[in-house]
N, C-alpha and C positions, 0 to 999 in steps of 0.2 A: 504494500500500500504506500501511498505517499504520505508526508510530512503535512502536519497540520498544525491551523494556529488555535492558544487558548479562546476560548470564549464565543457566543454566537455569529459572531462578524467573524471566525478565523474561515480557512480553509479547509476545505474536508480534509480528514487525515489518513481516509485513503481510500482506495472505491472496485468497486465490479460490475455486473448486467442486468439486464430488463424485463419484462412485458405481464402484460395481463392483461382483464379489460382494458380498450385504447377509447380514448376521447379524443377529438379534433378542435385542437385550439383555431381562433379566429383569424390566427397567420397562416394556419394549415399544418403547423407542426402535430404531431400523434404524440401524443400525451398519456403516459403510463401508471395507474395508480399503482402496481404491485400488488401483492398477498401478505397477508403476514405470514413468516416464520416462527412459530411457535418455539421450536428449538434456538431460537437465535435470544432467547430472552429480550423482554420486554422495558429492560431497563437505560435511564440515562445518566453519562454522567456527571460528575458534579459541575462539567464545563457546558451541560446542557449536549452533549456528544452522544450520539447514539448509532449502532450499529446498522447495514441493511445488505442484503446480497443481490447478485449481479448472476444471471445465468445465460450463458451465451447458449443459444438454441442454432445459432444461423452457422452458414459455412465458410464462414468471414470470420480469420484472427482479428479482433476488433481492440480501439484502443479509447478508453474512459476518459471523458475530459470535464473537469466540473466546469460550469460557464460563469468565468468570472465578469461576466460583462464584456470580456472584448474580444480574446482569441482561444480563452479556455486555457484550462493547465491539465495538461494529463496525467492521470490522478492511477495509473494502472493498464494493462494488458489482462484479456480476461480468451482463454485459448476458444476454439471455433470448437461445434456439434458437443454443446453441453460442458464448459468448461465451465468456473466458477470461480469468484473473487467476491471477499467483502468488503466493505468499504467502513469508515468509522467516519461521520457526517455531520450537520448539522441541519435544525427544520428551517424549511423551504429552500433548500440547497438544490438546485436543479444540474443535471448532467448530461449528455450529449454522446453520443459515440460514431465512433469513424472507423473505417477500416486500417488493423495495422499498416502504422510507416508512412502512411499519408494523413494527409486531412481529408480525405473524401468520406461524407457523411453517408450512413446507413438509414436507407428509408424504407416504410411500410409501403409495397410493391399496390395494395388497396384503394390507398390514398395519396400515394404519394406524396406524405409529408414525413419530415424525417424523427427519427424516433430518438422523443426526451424523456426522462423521467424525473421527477421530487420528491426530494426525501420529505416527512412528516415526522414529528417529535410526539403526535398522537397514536403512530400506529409503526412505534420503533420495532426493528425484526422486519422490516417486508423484504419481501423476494421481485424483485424485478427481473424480466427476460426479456433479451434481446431474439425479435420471433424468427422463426425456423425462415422466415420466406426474407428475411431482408436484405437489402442490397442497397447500393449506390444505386440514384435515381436513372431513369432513365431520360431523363434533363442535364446535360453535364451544366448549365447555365446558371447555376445557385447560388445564391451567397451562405458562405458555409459558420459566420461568426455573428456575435451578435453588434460588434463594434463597426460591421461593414461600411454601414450607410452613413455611421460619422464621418469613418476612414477617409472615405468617398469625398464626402462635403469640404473635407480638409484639405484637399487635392492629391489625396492618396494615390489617386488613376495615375495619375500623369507622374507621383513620384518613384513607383514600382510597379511600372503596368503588366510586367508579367505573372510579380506575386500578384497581385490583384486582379487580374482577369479569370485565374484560378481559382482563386479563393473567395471573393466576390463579386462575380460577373455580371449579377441583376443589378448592381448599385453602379456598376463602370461601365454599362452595356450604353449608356446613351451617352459619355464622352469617349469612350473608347472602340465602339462596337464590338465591344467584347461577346458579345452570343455571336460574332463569325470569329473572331481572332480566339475563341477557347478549345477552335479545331487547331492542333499545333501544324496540320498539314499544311495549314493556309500562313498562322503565324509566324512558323519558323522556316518559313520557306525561304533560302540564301538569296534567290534571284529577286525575286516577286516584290519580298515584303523588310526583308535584313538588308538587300544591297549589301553584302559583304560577301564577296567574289573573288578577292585578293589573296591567294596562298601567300604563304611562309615562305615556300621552297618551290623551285618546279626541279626536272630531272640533275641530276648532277649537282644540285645546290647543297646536299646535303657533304659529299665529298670533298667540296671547295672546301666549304666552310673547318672543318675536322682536319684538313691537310695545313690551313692557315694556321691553325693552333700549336700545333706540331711543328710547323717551317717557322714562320714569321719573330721579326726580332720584339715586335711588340706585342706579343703574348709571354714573351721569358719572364716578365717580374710576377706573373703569376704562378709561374714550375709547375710547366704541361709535363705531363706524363703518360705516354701513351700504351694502353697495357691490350689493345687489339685495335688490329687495322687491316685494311683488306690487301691477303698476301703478304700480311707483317712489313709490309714495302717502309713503313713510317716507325717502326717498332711493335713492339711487344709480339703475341701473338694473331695468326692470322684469323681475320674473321669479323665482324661489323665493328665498328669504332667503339670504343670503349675508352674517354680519357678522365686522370684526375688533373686538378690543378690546386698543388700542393700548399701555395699562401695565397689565397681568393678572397677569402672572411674575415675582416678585422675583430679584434674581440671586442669593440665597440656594438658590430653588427651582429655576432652571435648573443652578447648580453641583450640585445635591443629585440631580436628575435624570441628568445628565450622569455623574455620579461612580457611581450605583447602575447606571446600564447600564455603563459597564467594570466593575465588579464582578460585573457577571449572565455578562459575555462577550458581545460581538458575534458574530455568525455572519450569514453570508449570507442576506439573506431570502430568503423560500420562500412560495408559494401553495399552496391544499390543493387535491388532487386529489378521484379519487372517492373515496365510501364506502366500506367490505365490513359485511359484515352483522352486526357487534357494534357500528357506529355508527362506526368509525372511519377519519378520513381520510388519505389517504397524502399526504405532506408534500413537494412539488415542487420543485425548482429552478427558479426566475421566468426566462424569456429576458425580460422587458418590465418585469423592478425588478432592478438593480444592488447596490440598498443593502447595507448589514449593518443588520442588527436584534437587539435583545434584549428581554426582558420583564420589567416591573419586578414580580418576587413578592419573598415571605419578607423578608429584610433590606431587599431597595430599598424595597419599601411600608413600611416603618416606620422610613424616614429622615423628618426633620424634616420636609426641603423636601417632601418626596413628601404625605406627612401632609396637611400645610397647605393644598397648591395643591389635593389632591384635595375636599378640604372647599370651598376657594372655588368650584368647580365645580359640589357638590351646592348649594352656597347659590343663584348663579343661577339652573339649570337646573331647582330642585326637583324633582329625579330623586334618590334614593338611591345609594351604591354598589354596591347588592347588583346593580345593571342593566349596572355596566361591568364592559370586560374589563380585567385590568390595565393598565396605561402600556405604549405599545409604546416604546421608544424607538429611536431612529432614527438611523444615522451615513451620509451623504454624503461621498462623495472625489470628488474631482475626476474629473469628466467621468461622474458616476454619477445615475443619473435613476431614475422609475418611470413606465412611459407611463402612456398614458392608460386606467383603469379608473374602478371603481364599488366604493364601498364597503358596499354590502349585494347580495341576492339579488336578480332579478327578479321581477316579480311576487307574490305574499304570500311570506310566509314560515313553513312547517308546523315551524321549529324551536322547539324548547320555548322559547329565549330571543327570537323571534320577528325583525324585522328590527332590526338597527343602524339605530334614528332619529335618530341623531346624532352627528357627528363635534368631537371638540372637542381643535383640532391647536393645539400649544405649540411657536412658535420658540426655543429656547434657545442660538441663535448669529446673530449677522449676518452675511451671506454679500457679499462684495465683489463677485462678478458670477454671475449665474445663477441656479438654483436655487428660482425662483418656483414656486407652486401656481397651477395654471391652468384655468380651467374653459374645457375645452371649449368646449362647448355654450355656454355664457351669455358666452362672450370675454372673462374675469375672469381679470387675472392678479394676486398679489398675492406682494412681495417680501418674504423672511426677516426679522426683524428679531427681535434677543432681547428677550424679555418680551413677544412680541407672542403673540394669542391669535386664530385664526380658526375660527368656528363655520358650522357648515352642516347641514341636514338631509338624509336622506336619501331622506326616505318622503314623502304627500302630506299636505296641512294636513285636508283632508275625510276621509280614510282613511290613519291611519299605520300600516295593516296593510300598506299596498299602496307597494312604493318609486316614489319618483319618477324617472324617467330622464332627466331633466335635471341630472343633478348626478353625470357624468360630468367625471374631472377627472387631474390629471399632474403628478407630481411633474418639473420642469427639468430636465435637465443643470447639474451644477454646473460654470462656467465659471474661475472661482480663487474659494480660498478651501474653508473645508469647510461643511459645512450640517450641524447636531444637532437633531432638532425629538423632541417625544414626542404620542404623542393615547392620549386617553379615547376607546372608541367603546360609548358607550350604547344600549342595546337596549330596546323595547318591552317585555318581559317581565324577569324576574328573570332573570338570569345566572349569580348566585355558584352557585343550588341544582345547575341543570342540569350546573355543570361540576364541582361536586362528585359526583355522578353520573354522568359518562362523559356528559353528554350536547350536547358545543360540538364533535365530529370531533378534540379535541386530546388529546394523552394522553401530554404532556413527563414 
């Protein structure tokens, strides 16, 4: 359950699922009164706090959000076909539910209004269920919060049209035309609607660029190191580019990195799942990355260090930023790894920012034992070191449309000590426009 506060104004202190008799409120939402639970005891307590259960009937891992007036807090995960959770609440505390990893609301397929339920401090112990037949509506056009149509009146459309067309479509639809732009086919369309047509790279660019690194007298103060290249012609072993460059990061800029991710907060990494059809993807818990992660926006990106290093980046690579995604940055604990994956899609890539060509990972700690990058495939391993910089491609030198599957790779177990690293991961296409439009599956 989640964390709650004392007293009848606190926060539920933690929650589960719904249904029973359903009423139709005057917005159209289906309105739940529940059953009592008998075995749930009928008591409150002294903070006026009282119990209620959540029974998920539907076949939707679904996720509990108390609605706190604006965007809701999710208060629990309650598993699909008969899962259960209880919640610890307070009276007239009303809840909401969405299908896991997304905000897309669960509605009564009947009435098509989406299904809420309220607690009562007269009839503590109820049982609410979420009914066997629910689903996201068959309207993707909804506004899914109750804060929408302030949002809206505030200028919310125009300052995050992509989260907002998503998540509040009926309150954006008439400045935005958001009921055509909530088909991503239409919105994220590169030519049509992005105008961002401009690769990174076309054939051979990606070779130039990796042999300058290597040759040029103005990459030395960085100490290129080139640990694979094709036919070893430039050193190391032969096979896709693989370089470090040994003093990259000031410790100005690993402190500055380091400092804005505890300020963004760590949370557990996550992989994306599938789609649904407004473009958005549901947000997984990794069995094969342990880490925590955050992402450096707003305040982090316009710390000093952040600033700087990201400039030194577009200076090499001459890629612009508008092509990366923020700084991921990254915390290792002991005994925490990510196996072995692939940092872009298989085969092309039909998203409007097109494939991640390039990885450009910053150690911001030494790690005393463990915690190497390892290539698979190419039998590269290479140890943390702060201020060190290891770059890799993703895609092929002939076709950076098409990833390359050699460059398969694994984050160690960290053995003592802890690992900080952050990366840039540069894309073929522009990035900034698509995700200002709802168009990268994230919608933090």
């Amino acid at each position: 359950g989640g964390g709650g506060g004392g007293g009848g104004g606190g926060g539920p202190l933690a929650c589960w699922a719904l249904a029973a008799e359903a009423e139709v409120g005057e917005d159209g939402t289906v309105l739940y009164g529940g059953d009592e639970d008998e075995d749930a005891g009928d008591v409150l307590g002294p903070d006026g706090s009282f119990s209620i259960t959540v029974v998920n009937s539907s076949p939707h891992r679904a996720d509990v959000h108390w609605d706190d007036g604006w965007y809701g807090s999710n208060v629990g995960t309650v598993e699909a076909n008969g899962g259960s959770m209880s919640i610890d609440t307070f009276d007239s505390h009303s809840f909401f539910v969405v299908r896991h990893g997304v905000r897309e609301g669960l509605f009564d397929p009947a009435t098509d209004g989406q299904v809420k339920f309220t607690a009562s401090s007269s009839r503590p112990g109820q049982r609410f269920a979420i009914p066997t037949d629910a689903a996201p509506s068959s309207d993707p056009c909804r506004d899914r919060f109750t804060a929408c149509r302030k949002t809206a009146e505030t200028g919310g459309c125009g300052r995050s049209p992509g989260w907002m067309i998503v998540h509040c479509c009926e309150s954006c639809d008439e400045e935005l035309d958001a009921r055509r732009l909530i088909d991503p086919a239409v919105r994220c369309d590169r030519e049509a609607f992005l105008n961002t047509t401009e690769a990174a790279w076309g054939p051979g660019d990606l070779n130039r660029l990796f042999e300058s690194w290597a040759t040029e007298e103005a990459f030395r103060r960085y100490e290129p190191e080139v640990l694979s290249s094709p036919g070893g012609r430039h050193g190391g072993a032969d096979g896709p580019w693989v370089v470090t460059f040994g003093a990259f990061v000031t410790d100005a800029e690993c402190d500055d990195l380091i400092r804005g991710g505890q300020n963004e907060g760590f949370e557990r990494s996550t992989d994306q799942g599938r789609s649904n059809a407004v473009g958005e993807q549901e947000k997984v818990v990794s069995q094969t990355r342990t880490s925590s992660n955050a992402w450096c926006t707003g305040a982090c990106e316009r710390l000093p260090g952040v600033v700087s290093i990201t400039k030194r980046i577009e200076a090499v690579t001459g890629v612009p930023k508008s092509h990366y995604e923020s700084f991921q940055i990254l915390e290792y604990e002991k005994g925490q790894f990510y196996r072995r994956h692939h940092d872009s899609s298989a085969g092309k890539d039909d998203q409007a920012s097109g494939h991640r060509i390039l990885t450009f990972f910053l150690y911001l700690t030494d790690v005393e034992e463990g915690g190497e990058t390892h290539f698979s495939t190419l039998g590269l391993s290479v140890k943390p070191k702060r201020g060190k910089a290891l770059v890799w491609p993703s895609v092929l030198d002939d076709d950076p449309d098409t990833w390359d599957s050699r460059m398969y790779h694994e984050a160690k177990d960290v053995i003592k000590g802890k690992k900080m690293a952050a990366n840039h991961w540069i894309h073929q296409y522009d990035f900034e426009t698509p995700n200002f439009w709802g168009c990268t599956g994230s919608f933090s």
